[in-house]
Phi, psi and omega in degrees: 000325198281292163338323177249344164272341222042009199265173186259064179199121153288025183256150193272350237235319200246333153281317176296327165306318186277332168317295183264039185255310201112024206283131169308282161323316136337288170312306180280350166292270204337296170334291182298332173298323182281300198305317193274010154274310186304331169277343159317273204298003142266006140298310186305332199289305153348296196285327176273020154073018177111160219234157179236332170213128157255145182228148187234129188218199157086151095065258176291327187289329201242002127215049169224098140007267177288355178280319188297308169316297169339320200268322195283313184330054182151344182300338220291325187308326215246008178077038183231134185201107215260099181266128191298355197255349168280308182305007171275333200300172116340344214233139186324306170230155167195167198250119183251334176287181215269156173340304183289331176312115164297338167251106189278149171261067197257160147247119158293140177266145196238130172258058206267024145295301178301334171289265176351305191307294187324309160342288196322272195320306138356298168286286181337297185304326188281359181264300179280000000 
């Protein structure tokens, strides 16, 4: 992203600011970013035979707003339908698709501390 936006920041939070400064090159990391989500996820939908939760987590998934949107944008085909006033809401998890979505959209807070501790401890034991 730092790279294709030009701007001196990998932070999505500081390309999506220059995205709306007008920086082109911005626009277009953000564009490429969405777009290699969005082919994740029909690959994935493909491969599991069709989708049951997509979840947005990590950094960006769990606040940005307009990235969530983005992604949801055009999906509808895939039963995910992005209700906006929830995806606006605030909250730590929260269910962002619409009633009517055949596919929930939700966000998770990703806890990789807690993962990592477990890991550890997991190795420490198998060792004594």
């Amino acid at each position: 992203l730092k790279g294709l936006s030009g701007i001196d920041s990998g932070d999505m939070r500081d390309i999506l600011d220059a995205k709306k400064e007008g920086n082109e090159r911005a626009a277009l990391a953000v564009d490429a970013y969405v777009y290699d989500i969005k082919k994740y996820i029909g690959a994935y939908a493909a491969a599991m035979n069709g989708l049951d939760v997509i979840v947005f987590t990590g950094g960006i998934g769990e606040r940005s707003v307009e990235i969530r949107a983005r992604v949801c944008e055009g999906l509808t085909f895939l039963g995910i339908i992005l209700d906006p006033a929830r995806n606006k809401r605030n909250e730590s998890e929260m269910i962002i698709s619409s009633d009517e979505a055949k596919t929930i959209a939700a966000v998770i807070i990703a806890n990789e501390e807690r993962i990592i501790v477990r890991e550890v401890v997991n190795v420490i034991e198998k060792m004594t």
